[in-house]
N, C-alpha and C positions, 0 to 999 in steps of 0.2 A: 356372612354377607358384608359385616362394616370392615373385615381385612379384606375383603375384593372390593371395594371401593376405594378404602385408604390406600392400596395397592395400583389403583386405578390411578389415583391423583399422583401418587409419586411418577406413573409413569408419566401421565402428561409432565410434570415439570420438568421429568429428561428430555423427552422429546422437545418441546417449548424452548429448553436448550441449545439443543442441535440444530433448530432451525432457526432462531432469534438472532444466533452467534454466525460470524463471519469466520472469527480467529480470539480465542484469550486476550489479545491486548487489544480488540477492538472493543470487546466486552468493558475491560476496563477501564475504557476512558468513556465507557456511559454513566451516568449518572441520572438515570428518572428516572428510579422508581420511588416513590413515593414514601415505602417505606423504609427506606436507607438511603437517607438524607444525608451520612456519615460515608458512605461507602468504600470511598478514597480512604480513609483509616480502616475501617474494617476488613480493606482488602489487604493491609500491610500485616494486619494481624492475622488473619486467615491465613498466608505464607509462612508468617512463625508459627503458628501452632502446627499445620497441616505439615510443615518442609523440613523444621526442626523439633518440634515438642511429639509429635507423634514418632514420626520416623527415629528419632533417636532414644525417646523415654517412654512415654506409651506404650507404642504398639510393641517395642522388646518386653516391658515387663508385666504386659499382659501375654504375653507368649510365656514366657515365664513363669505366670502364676497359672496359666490354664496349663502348661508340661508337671508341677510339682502341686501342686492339688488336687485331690482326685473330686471328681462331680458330684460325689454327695456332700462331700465337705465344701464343697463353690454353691449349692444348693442352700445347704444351712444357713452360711453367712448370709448369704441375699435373703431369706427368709427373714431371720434375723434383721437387718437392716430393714427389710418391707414391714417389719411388725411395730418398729420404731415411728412410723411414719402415722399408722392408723387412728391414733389421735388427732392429728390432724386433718385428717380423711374425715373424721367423725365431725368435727366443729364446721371443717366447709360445703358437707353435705348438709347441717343445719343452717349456714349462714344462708344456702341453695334452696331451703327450701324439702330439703331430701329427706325426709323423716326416715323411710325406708333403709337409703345409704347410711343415716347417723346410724341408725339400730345396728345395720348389719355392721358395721366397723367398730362399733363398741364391744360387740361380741365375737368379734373374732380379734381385737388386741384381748380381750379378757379370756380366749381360751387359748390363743396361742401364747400369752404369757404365762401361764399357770399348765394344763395339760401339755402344750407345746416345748415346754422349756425355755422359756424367754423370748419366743416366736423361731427355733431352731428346726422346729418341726410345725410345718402349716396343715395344724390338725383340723382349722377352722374349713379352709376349701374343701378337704374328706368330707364335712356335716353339712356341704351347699351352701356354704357362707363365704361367695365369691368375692373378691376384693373391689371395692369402690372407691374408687381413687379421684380426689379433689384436692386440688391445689389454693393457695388464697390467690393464686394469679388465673385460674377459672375461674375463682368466686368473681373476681372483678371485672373479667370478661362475659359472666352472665347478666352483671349489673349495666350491662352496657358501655365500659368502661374501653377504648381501644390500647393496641399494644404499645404505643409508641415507637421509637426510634429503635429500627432492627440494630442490636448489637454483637458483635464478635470480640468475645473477652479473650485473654492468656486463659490459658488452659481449660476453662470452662466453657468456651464454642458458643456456637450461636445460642441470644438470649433477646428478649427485650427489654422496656421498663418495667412493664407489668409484671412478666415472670419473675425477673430477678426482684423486684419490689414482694414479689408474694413470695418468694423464697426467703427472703428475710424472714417476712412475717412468721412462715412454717417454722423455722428455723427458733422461735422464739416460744413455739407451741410447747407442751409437754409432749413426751420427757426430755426433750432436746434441750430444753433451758434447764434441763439439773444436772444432764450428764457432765462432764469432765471433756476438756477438749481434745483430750487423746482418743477419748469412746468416738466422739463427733467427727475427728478429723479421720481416722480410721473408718466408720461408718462412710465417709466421705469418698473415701479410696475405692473398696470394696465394690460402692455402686457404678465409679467409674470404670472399675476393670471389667466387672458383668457387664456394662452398657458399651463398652469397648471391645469385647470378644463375641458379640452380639452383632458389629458390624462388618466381623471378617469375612465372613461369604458377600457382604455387599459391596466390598470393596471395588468390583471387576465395576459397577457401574458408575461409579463415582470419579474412575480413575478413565472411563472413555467417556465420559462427559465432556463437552470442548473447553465447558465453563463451571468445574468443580463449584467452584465458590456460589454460583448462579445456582447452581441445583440444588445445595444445600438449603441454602435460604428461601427457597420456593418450599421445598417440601419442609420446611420447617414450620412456616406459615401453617402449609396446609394441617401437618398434625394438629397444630396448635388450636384452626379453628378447629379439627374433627372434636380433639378434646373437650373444648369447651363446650359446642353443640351436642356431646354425648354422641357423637357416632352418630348425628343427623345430617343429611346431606340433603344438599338441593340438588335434586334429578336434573330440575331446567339448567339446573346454574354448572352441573357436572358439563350433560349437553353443549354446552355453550362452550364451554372451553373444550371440548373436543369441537367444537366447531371453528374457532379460532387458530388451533393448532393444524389440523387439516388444511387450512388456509395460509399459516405460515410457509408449513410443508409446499403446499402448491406455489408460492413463491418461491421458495429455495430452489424445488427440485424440475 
């Protein structure tokens, strides 16, 4: 139910696209929305990453690594890298509040480190010890904290203060602070090639968007709130913006 939801929002914000937008450079020379007060830069950068850094470096050597790795060895890694994470999983389900999420993430970095093999094999999900995933940039989105100024970094894509503020933060959690920065910057890569070959079948909608960068940033949001509200949606507040897009719609068409 909460992927046919989040599924839901993504659509509306293609649609919301398609009928908001006249033409790409009419797009561009808006500027209100509220959360991309920068947007005039973000959209310069959204061209390098999107025109140059994917198309010529990305997307070839994630083609690359999914033709010469085989699935269980792309499995592994990502295991791996996810089992690095779960300490910090475990500290911002206690900062949340999440007694339940701290337990289950202690024991599944303590069994995927040890029966797992360094988290290479996720033995923990076999024993019903799903993953709970909290970031310090949820924790501060629970606290009531807002995102700030939507950003579009080089190479790291849409981000805002909070996130990248709490990415820091994670970043500083055990055992990231002891590894070595080769283990780190590798870990680094790793999760970008899986999160990167993760959006090649979506690519058909991104690319008949009128307003790539517009759609991005909409469903960016959106996951971001789904994330922090745990997969809580407001039915009214879903409603609503299918109410407004229907609207748009009936103006366009």
């Amino acid at each position: 139910m909460r992927n046919l939801l989040f599924i839901l929002l993504l659509s509306t914000s293609f649609l919301s696209g398609c009928a908001s937008t006249s033409s790409p450079v009419d797009k561009k020379a808006q500027t209100s929305d509220p959360r991309d007060p920068l947007e005039s830069v973000n959209r310069v950068m959204w061209d390098f990453n999107y025109d140059i850094l994917d198309r010529f470096i990305v997307k070839p050597a994630t083609k690359g690594y999914l033709a010469i790795t085989p699935k269980p060895v792309r499995t592994g890694l990502i295991n791996a890298v996810d089992n690095l994470e779960e300490p910090a999983n475990m500290l911002n389900n206690a900062m949340q509040g999440k007694i339940d999420g701290m337990m289950t993430s202690l024991a599944r970095f303590l069994v995927n480190s040890t029966v797992g093999v360094l988290g290479v094999f996720d033995v923990a999900s076999a024993m019903d010890l799903t993953v709970k995933e909290e970031d310090f940039g949820q924790t501060l989105g629970s606290y009531g904290l807002q995102t700030g100024p939507y950003l579009m970094l080089p190479a790291r894509g849409p981000t805002d203060i909070r996130s990248t503020t709490g990415d820091v933060v994670d970043g500083l959690m055990f055992p990231m602070n002891v590894l070595n920065s080769n283990v780190t910057i590798l870990s680094f890569v790793i999760k970008g090639l899986d999160a990167r070959a993760s959006l090649m079948e979506r690519e058909a909608a991104l690319d008949n968007a009128l307003d790539p960068y517009g759609f991005v940033k909409n469903a960016y949001f959106q996951k971001l709130e789904f994330e922090v509200n745990d997969g809580v949606i407001d039915e009214d507040s879903l409603l609503d913006e299918f109410d407004d897009i229907e609207s748009l719609l009936d103006e366009e068409y």
